[in-house]
TINUBA-852085 format. One line per 10 residues: their letters; for each residue x, y, z of N, C-alpha, C, O. Coordinates in steps of 0.2 Angstrom, whole numbers. Example, Ala and Ser with C-alpha at 12.3 -4.5 7.8 and 13.67 -1.06 7.14 Angstrom:
<recs>
as = 66,-28,39,62,-22,39,66,-16,39,71,-17,42 | 64,-11,35,68,-5,36,64,0,39,67,6,40
</recs>
This chain:
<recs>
xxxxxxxxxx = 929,-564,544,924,-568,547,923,-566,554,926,-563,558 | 918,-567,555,913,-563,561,915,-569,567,915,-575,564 | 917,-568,575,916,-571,581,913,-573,580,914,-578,583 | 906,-574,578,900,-578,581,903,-583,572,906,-588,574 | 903,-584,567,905,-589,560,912,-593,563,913,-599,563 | 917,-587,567,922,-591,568,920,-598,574,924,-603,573 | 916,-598,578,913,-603,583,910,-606,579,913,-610,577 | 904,-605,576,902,-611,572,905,-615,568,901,-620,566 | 911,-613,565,915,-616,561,919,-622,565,922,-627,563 | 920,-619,572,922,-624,575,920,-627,582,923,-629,587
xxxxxxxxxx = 911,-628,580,907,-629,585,907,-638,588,904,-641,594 | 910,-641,583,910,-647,583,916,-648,587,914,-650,592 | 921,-647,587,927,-647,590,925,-643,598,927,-647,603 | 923,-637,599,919,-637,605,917,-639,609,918,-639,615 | 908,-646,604,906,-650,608,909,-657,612,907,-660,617 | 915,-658,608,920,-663,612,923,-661,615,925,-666,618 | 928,-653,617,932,-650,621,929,-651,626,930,-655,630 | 921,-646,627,918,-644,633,915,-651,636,913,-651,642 | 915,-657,634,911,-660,637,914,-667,639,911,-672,640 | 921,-668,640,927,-670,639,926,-670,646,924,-664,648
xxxxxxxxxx = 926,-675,653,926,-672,659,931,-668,663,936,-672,663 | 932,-663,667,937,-660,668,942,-657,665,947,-654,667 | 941,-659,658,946,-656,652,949,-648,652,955,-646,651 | 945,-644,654,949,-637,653,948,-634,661,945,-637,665 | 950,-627,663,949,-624,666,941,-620,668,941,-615,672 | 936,-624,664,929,-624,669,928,-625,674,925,-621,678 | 931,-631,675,929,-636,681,930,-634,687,925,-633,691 | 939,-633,689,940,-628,695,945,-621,693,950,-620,695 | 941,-618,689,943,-611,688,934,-607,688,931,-606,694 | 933,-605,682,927,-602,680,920,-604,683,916,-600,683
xxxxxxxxxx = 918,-609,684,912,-612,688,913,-608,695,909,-604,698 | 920,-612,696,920,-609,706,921,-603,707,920,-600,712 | 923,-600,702,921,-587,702,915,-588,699,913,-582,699 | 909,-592,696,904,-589,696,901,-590,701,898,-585,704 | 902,-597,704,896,-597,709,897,-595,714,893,-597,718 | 904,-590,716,905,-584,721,901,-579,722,900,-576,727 | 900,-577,715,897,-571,714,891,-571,713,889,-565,712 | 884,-577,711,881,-580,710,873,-577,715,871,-582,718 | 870,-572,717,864,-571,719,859,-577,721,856,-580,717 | 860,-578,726,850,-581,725,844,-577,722,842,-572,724
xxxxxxxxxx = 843,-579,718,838,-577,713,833,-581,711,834,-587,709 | 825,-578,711,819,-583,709,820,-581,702,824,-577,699 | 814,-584,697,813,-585,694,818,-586,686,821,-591,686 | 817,-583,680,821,-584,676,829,-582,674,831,-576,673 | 833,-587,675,841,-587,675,842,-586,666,839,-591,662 | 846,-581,661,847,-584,657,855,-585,657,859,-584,662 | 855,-587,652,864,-591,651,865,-587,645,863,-590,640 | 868,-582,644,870,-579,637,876,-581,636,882,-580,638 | 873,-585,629,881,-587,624,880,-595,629,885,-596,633 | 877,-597,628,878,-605,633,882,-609,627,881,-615,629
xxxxxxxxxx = 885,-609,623,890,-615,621,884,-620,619,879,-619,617 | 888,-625,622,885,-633,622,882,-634,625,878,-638,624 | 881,-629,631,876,-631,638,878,-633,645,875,-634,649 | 885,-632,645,887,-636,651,886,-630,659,886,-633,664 | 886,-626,658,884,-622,662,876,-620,664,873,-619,669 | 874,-620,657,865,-620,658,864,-628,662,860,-628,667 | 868,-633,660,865,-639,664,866,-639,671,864,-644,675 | 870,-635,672,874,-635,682,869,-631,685,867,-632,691 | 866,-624,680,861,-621,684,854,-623,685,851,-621,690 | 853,-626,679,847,-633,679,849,-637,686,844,-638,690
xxxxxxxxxx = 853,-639,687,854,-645,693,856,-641,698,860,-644,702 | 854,-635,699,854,-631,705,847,-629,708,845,-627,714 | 843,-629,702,838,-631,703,832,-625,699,826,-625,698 | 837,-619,696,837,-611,694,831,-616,686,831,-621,683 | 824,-609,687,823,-608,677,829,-605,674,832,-600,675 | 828,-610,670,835,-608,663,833,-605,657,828,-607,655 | 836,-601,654,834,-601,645,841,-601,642,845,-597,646 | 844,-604,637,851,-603,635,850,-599,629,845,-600,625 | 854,-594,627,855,-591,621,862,-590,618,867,-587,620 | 860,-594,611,867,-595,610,867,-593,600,863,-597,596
xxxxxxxxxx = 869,-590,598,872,-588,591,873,-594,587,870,-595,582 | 878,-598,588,878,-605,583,874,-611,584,872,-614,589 | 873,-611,577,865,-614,577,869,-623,579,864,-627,579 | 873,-625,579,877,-630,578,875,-631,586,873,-637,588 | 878,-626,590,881,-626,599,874,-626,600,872,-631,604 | 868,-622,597,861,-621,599,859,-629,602,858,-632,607 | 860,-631,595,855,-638,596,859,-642,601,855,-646,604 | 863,-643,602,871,-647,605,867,-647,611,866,-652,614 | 864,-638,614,862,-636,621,855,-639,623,853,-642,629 | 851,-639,615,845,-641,616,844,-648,616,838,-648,616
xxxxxxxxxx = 847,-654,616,848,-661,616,851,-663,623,849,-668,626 | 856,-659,624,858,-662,630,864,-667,632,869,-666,628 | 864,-671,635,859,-672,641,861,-667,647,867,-666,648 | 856,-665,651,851,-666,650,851,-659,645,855,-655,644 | 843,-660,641,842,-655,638,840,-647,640,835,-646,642 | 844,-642,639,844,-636,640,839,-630,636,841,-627,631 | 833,-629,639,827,-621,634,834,-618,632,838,-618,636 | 833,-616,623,839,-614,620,834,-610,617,828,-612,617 | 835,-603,614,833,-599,608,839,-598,606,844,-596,609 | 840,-598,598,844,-598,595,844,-588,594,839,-585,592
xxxxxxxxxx = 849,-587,595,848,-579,596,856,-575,595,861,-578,595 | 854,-568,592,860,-564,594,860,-562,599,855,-559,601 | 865,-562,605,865,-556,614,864,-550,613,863,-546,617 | 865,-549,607,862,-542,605,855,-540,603,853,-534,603 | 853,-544,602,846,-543,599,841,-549,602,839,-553,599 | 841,-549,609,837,-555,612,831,-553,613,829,-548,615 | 826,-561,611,819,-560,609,816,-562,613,811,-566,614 | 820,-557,620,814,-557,628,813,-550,628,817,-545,626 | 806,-550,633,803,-546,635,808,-543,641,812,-547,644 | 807,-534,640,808,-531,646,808,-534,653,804,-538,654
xxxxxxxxxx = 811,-532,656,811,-536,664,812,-541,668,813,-542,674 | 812,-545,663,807,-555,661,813,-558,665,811,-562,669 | 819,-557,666,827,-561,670,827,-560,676,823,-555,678 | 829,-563,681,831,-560,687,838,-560,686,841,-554,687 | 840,-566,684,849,-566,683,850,-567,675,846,-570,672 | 856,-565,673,860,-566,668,866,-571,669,869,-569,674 | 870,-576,666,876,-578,666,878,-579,660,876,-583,656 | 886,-576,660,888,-577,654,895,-577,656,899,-573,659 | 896,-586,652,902,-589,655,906,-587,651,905,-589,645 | 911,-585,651,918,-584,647,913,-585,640,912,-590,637
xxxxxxxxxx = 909,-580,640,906,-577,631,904,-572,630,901,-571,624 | 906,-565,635,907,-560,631,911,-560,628,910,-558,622 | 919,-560,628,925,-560,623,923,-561,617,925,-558,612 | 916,-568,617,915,-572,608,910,-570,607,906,-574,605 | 908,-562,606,902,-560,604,902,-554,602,902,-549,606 | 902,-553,596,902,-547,591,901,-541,593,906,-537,594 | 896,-539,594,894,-534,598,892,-534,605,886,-534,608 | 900,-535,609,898,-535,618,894,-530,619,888,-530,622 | 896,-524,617,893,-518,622,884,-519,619,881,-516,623 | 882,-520,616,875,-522,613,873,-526,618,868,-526,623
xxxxxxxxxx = 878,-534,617,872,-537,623,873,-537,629,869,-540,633 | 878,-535,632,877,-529,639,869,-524,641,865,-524,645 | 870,-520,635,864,-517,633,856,-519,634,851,-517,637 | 856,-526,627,852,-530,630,851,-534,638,846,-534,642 | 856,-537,638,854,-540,648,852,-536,654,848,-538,659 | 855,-528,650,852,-522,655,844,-523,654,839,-523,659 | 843,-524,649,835,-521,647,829,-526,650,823,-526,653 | 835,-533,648,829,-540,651,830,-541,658,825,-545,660 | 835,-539,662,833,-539,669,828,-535,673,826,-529,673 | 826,-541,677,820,-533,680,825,-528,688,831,-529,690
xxxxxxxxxx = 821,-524,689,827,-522,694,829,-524,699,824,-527,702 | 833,-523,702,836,-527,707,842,-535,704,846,-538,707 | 840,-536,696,844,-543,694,850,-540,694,852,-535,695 | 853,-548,693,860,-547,690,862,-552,685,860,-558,683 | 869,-547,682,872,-551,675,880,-552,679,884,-547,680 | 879,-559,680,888,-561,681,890,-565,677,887,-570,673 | 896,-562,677,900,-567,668,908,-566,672,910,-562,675 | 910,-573,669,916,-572,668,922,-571,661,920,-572,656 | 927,-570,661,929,-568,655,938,-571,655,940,-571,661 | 941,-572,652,949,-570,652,949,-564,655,946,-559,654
xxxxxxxxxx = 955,-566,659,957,-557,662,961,-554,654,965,-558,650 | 959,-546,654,961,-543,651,967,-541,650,969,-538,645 | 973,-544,657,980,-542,659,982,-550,653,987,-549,649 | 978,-556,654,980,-561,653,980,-560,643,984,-561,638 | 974,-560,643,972,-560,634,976,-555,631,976,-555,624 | 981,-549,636,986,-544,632,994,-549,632,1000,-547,632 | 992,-553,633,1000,-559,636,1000,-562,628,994,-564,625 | 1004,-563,626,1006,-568,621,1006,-575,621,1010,-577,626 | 1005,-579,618,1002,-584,619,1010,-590,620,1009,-596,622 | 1014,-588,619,1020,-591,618,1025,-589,626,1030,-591,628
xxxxxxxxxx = 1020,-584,628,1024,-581,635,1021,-579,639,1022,-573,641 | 1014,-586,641,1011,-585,646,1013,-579,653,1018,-581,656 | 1010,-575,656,1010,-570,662,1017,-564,659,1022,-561,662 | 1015,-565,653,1021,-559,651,1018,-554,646,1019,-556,640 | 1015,-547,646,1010,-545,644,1015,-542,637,1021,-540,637 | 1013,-543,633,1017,-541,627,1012,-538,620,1014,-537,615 | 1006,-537,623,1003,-534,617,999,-528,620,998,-528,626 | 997,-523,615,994,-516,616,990,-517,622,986,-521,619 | 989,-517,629,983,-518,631,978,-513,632,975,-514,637 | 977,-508,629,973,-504,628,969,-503,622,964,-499,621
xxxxxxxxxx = 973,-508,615,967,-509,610,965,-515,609,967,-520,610 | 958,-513,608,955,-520,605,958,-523,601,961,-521,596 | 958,-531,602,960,-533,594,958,-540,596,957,-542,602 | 956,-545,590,955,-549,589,961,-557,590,967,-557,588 | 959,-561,592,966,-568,594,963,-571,593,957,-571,593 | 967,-577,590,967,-583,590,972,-587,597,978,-586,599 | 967,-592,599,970,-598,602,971,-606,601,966,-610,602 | 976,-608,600,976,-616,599,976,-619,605,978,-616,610 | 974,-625,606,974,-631,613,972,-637,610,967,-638,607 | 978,-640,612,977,-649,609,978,-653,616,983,-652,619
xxxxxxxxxx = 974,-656,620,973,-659,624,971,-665,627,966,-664,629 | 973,-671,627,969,-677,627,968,-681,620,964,-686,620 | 970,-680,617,968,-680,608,963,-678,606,959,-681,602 | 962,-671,609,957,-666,605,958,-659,604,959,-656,609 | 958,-658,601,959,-650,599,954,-645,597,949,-646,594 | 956,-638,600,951,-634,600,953,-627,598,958,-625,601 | 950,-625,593,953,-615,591,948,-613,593,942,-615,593 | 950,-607,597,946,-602,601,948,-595,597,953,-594,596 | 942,-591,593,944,-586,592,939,-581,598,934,-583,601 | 943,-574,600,939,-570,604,944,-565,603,950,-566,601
xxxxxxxxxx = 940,-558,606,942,-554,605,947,-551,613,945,-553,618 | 950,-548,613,955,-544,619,952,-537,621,956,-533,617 | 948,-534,625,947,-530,626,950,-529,633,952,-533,636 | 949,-521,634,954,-519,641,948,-519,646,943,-518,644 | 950,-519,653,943,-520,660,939,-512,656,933,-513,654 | 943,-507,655,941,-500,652,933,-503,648,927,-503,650 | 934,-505,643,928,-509,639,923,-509,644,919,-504,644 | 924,-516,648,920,-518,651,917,-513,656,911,-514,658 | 918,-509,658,916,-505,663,914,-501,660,912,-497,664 | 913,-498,654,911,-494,650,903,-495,649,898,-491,650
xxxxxxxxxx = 903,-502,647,897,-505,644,892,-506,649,886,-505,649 | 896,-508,654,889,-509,659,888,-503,662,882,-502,661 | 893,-496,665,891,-492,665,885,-488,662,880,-486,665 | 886,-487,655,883,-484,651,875,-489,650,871,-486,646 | 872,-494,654,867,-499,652,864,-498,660,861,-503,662 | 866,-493,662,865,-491,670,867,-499,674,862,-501,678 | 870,-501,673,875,-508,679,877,-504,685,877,-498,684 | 878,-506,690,884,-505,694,885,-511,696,881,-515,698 | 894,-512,696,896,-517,699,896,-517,708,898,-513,713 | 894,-524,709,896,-525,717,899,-530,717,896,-534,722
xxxxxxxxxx = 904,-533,715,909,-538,716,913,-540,709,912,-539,704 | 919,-543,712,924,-542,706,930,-547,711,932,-545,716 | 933,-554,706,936,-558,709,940,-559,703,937,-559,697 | 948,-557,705,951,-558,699,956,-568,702,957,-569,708 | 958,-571,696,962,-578,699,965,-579,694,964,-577,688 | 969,-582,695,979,-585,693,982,-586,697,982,-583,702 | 988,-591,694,994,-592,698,999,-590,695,1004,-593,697 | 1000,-585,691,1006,-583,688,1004,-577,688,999,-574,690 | 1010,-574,686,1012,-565,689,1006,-560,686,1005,-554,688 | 1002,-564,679,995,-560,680,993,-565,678,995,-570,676
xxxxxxxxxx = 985,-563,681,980,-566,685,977,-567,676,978,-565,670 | 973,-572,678,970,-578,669,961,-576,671,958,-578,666 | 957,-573,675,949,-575,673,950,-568,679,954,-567,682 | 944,-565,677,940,-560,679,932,-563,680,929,-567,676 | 930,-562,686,924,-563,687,919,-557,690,920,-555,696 | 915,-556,687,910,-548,689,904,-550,690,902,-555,688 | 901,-547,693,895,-545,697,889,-539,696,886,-539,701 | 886,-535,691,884,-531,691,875,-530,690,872,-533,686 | 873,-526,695,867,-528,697,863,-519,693,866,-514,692 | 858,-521,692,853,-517,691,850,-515,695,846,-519,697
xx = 848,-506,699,846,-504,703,839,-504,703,836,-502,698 | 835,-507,709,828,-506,709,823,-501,709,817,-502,709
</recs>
């Protein structure tokens, strides 16, 4: 089963995790490292891999053009309904059915890990920013996603191969499986490298002996 089947199988379960208020480490984790690293930028913001929407909606109430693009056709509509309602194309990040140039910014919130082929829609985000944009995303730290899940801040698997996890979380009386993949920062810096990126900021956060979210900044030269 593909990252993008294993989400929509539990896209339902999703829509009541994420929109649950305060419920997980969006709130004051991953929101507050993007919008550290977060550009002023005119014209079109997209959200690659928006979920349900909730971050397409904060960028929306910041005032930013949005497009969300997201792979589960279940999450698509969830995005596209709202409230408020969030512009969705149902798309692969690898194969996005925007013109050259067209973004100023890209955001993609903890969804490259849940996306088939990352270094493709890296590839792609390169191609739809115009120059001078940028693509920030945050992800699990790769120190953290090499940690077992029974021995939080204790790195206990290869962290130099790829591999595929599962995550369980029952919280509140709702539960949510996370499938995503564990790749090393090596990855990540590969892809944007290779898609002409350079990074210009980078905020790692945790409170335990390794750090839980990475958040990156990588802009395209004008």
């Amino acid at each position: 089963m593909s990252l993008a089947d294993a989400w929509e199988r539990n896209a339902m379960d999703w829509i009541a995790w994420a929109r649950a208020p305060d419920h997980d480490g969006f709130w004051d984790g991953t929101w507050p490292a993007l919008l550290e690293i977060l550009p002023d930028s005119a014209g079109l913001t997209v959200d690659l891999g928006c979920g349900e929407g909730r971050a397409g909606r904060l960028l929306l109430a910041a005032g930013r053009q949005v497009l969300g693009i997201e792979r589960s056709p279940t999450l698509a509509r969830a995005a596209a309904i709202g409230p408020p309602a969030l512009p969705v194309a149902q798309a692969d990040a690898a194969r996005l059915p925007l013109a050259d140039g067209c973004a100023g910014l890209v955001v993609a919130s903890m969804s490259l890990l849940d996306i088939d082929d990352f270094a493709g829609a890296i590839a792609e985000t390169a191609r739809i920013l115009r120059p001078g944009g940028a693509l920030c995303f945050a992800i699990v730290h790769p120190f953290d996603s090499a940690c077992d899940s029974g021995a939080p801040g204790v790195v206990s698997q290869p962290y130099l191969a790829s591999r595929r996890y599962e995550d369980r979380f029952e919280r509140g009386g709702l539960g949510i499986t996370l499938v995503s993949m564990h790749r090393p920062l090596s990855a990540y810096t590969t892809a944007l490298f290779r898609a002409g990126l350079v990074i210009t900021d980078l905020h790692e956060r945790g409170e335990r002996e390794v750090p839980w979210l990475l958040a990156v900044r990588a802009e395209k030269p004008s």
